[in-house]
N, C-alpha and C positions, 0 to 999 in steps of 0.2 A: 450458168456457173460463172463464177467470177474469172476463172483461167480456163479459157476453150483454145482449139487450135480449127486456122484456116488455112488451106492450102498450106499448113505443116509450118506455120508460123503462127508462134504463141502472140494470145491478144489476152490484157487483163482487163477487169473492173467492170462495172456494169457500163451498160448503152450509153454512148457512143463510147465501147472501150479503144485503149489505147494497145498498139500494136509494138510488142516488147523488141521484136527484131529490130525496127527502126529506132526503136529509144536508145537498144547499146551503140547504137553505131556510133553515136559521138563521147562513150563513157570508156574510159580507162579502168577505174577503180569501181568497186563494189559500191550499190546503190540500194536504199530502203525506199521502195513504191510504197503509196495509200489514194486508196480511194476515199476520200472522206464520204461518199454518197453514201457508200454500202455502211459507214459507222453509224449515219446520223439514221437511216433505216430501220436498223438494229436499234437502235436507243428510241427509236417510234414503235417499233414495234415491241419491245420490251415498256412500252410506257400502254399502247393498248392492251396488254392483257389482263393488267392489274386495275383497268380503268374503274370498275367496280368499286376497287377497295383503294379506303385513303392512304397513300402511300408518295414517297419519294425516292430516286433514284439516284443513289448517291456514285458517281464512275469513279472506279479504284484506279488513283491517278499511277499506281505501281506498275500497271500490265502495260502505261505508253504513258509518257508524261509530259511530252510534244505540246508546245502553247495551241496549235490550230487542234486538238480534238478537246482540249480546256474551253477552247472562246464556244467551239461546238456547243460544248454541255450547257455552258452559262447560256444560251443564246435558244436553246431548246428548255432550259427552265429548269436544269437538273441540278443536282451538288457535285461536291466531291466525297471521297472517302480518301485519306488522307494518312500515311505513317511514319513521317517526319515532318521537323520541320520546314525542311527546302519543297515539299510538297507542298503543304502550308500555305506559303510563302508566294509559290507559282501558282496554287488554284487561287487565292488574292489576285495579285498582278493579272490573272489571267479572267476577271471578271462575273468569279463566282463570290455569291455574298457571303459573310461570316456564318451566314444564320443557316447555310445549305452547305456547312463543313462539318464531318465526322472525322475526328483524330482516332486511329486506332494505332495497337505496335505494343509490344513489352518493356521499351528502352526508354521511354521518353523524358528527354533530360530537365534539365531545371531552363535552359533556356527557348527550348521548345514550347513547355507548359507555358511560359512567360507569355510568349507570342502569339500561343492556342487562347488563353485567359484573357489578355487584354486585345484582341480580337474582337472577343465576344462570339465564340464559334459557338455552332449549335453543341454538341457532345462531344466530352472525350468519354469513349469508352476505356473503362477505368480496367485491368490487369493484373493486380496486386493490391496488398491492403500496401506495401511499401508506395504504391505510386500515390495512392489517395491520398495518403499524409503529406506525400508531396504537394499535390495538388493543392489541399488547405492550407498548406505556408504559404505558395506560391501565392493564392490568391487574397489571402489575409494579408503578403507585403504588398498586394496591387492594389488592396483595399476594392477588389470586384471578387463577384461569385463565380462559380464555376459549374457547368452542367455537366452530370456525369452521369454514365450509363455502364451498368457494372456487365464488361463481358460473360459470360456463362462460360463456362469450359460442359459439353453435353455427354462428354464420354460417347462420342459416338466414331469410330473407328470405319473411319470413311474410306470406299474402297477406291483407293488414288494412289500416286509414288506415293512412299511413306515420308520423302523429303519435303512433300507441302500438303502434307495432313498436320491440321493444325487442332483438331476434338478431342482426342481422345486423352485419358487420364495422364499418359507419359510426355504428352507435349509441353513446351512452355507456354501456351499459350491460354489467358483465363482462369477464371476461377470457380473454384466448387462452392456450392448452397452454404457450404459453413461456412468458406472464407468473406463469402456474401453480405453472412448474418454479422459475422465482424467487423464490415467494412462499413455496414448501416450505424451499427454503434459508433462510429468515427464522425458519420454523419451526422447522426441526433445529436453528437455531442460539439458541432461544429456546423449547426445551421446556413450559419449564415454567410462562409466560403462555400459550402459545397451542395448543391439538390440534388436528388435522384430523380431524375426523367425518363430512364429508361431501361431494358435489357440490350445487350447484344449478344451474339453469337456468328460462331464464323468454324466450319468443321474442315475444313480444308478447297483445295483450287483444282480443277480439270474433273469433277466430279458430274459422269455419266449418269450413277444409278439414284435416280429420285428418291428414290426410300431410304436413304441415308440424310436427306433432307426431311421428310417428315419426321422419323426418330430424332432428328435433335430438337423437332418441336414439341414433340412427345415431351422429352425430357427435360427439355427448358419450362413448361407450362407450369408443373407447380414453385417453380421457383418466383413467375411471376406473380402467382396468386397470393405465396406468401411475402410476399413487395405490397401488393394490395392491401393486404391484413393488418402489415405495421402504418399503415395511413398515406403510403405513397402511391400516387396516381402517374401511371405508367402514361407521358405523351409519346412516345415510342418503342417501338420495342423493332429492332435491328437485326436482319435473319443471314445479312453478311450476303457474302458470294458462292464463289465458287464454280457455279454452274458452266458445265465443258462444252469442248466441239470433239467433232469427230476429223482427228488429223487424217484419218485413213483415205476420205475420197474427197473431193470437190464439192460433189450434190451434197445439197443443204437439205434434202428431203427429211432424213433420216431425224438429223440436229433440230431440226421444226418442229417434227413427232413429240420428242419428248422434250423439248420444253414448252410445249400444250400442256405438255403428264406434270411438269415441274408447276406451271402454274396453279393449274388445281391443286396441286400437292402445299402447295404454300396457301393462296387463300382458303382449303379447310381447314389446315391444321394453325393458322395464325387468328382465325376470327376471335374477337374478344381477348384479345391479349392486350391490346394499347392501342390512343389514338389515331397513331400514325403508323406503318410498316414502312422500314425503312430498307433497300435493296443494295448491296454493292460489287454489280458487274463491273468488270473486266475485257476478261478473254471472251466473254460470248457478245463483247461491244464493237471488239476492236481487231481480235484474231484475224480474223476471214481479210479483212479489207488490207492486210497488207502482205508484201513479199520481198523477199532479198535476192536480191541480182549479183552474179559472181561471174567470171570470167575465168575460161580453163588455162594455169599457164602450162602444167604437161596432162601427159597420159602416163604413168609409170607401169609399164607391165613389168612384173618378176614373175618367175616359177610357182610362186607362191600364189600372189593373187596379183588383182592389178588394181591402181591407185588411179583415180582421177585427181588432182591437185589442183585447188581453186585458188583465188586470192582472196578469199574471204573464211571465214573458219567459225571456232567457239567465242573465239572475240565477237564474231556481229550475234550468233546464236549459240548460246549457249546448253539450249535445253537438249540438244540431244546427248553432250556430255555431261550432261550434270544430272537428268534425270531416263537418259537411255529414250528419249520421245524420238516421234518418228514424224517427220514433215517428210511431205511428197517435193520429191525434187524432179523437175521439167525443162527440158533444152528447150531452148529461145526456139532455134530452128530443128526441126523433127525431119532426121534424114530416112527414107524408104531402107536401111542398110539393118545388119545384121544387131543382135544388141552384145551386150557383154554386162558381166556382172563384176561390180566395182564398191571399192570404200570410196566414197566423194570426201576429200581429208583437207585440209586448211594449209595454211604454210605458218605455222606455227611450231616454235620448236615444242613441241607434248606431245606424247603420242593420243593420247585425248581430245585430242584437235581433228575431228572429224565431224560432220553433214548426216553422212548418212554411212552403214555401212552394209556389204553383201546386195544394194538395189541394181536392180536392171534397168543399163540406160543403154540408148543406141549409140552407136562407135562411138565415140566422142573424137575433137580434135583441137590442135591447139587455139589456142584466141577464140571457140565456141564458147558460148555464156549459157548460163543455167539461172532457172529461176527456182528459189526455195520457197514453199508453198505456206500459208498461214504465218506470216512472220510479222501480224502486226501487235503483240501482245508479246510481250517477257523477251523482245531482240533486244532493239535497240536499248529499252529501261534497264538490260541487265549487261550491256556490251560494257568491253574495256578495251585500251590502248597497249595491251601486253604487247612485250616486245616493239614498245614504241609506232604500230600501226594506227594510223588513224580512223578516229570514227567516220564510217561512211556518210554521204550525204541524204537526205529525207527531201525526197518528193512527191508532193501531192498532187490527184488530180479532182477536181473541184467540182467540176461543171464537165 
């Protein structure tokens, strides 16, 4: 496991791990660990299971957008998947090619398109018939084409927070088979800005149960076929992310299992769809290999309940107040002493400035440091400087 304890001092990352007790001792403030070994593993082993079938591995620069896990992907041979422009912008500078970039997102402005178009990126997966049209001005004033790949919306109600289910009929996200057949019309009638190259779809993030991933392939299939019918030859067809870990324990045992079950599950239900399948992990690239380090400044006991108070909060992590998740929180040093049950809460003025709440941790005391478990996906990419705190610093270990 990537966090084990030795003689009751926590060690992180794979072999030769580093030993967390000796790290805080010269840190004041809250710190974001990575192991990059465990990313680039992950993204090996996510590139053998699909060896079989022609595919690419586009990393969702959203779940960590840190240049060192960018030069990673380029450097391993993979893309990005991309939903702005400053994404954009850093998987460029960061040495991935034009031709291994997928722009996705509802919003994308006119100066965004500019920079996606005269690029020359592989796909924008297209959103809206409003965006397509964009996209043909754009590229008609750039005098270059544009590759576009019309997201599917699959209506499939993926069992996730309903906050980052992104399939189903009510979300903004994508578009239905008519608004499709419409957008093709925009097409024929506009050649030579815009091709169609491909499908995408994307049904939401932290998604455990696989058969919510076969039904959106279900449901995407005739959409592709009648793409085929009107004369467009599918070189991609884009099955999105999503795919989760289990916050609950450490062991990866479990997390392996089924994404065995997710692989099978994508190469039957994708065969014959397009030339290429195109993949865009995240959190199952990047999660595991990181953690956030906090130091206790009190212990607040009341009548009520008792507070452990860190200096670190919803600013460095956000998801357990925004989506109620639950990361395993672990003391650097692990005392033989009684435990007690506590909100671990930030020093933020909101009462939604909390870690974790009701877990059992041993006594705590003051200036002991905690380490927050899976924090290398949606920390730092979603932190802010509320209340003027700074963003913590990002260290890796390499080698």
């Amino acid at each position: 496991m990537l966090l084990n304890y030795r003689d009751d001092r926590l060690y992180f990352g794979l072999e030769p791990q580093v030993c967390l007790a000796d790290l805080v001792q010269s840190l004041e403030e809250p710190r974001y660990v990575y192991d990059l070994r465990h990313f680039a593993r992950r993204y090996e082993q996510f590139q053998a299971a699909f060896a079989d079938l022609p595919h690419m591995i586009h990393y969702a620069v959203k779940a960590n957008a840190h240049p060192a896990f960018l030069r990673r992907v380029a450097a391993l041979g993979g893309g990005a998947d991309v939903v702005s422009g400053g994404e954009l912008q850093r998987a460029l500078d960061c040495g991935i090619p034009p031709e291994r970039i997928i722009f996705s997102g509802v919003g994308k402005s006119q100066a965004e398109l500019r920079l996606a178009i005269a690029s020359g990126i592989k796909q924008i997966n297209v959103e809206s018939i409003g965006e397509l049209r964009r996209i043909i001005a754009v590229a008609e004033a750039l005098d270059k084409p544009a590759r576009v790949a019309f997201r599917c919306n699959p209506a499939v109600d993926a069992e996730t927070h309903p906050y980052i289910a992104t399939g189903f009929r009510s979300h903004k996200f994508g578009i239905d088979a008519e608004a499709v057949m419409a957008c093709v019309s925009l097409v024929l009638a506009a050649p030579r800005w815009a091709s169609v190259v491909g499908v995408s779809l994307h049904i939401g993030s932290q998604i455990l149960d696989v058969g919510n991933f076969a039904e959106a392939l279900r449901n995407t299939r005739p959409l592709a076929s009648a793409l085929r019918e009107r004369g467009f030859r599918l070189a991609t067809f884009d099955v999105g992310g999503g795919f989760g870990i289990y916050y609950d324990t450490g062991d990866e045992t479990r997390e392996q299992d089924n994404f065995a079950r997710y692989a099978e599950v994508i190469k039957q239900g994708a065969q014959g769809l397009a030339d290429e399948i195109l993949f865009e992990p995240g959190r199952f690239l990047v999660a595991r290999c990181g953690i956030l380090l906090g130091r206790v400044e009190y212990v607040k006991a009341t009548p009520y309940k008792t507070f452990v108070i860190v200096n670190t909060g919803m600013h460095h992590l956000i998801r357990p107040a925004l989506y109620q998740a639950r990361h395993r929180i672990l003391p650097v040093v692990r005392r033989a002493e009684r435990t007690v049950t506590a909100d671990v809460v930030g020093p933020l003025c909101e009462s939604s400035d909390f870690l974790a709440l009701g877990v059992e941790l041993p006594e705590m005391r003051e200036g002991d440091w905690l380490a927050i478990a899976d924090a290398g996906a949606y920390a730092r990419s979603m932190a802010s400087e509320y209340n003027l705190r700074p963003f913590p610093e990002e260290q890796f270990i390499v080698e």
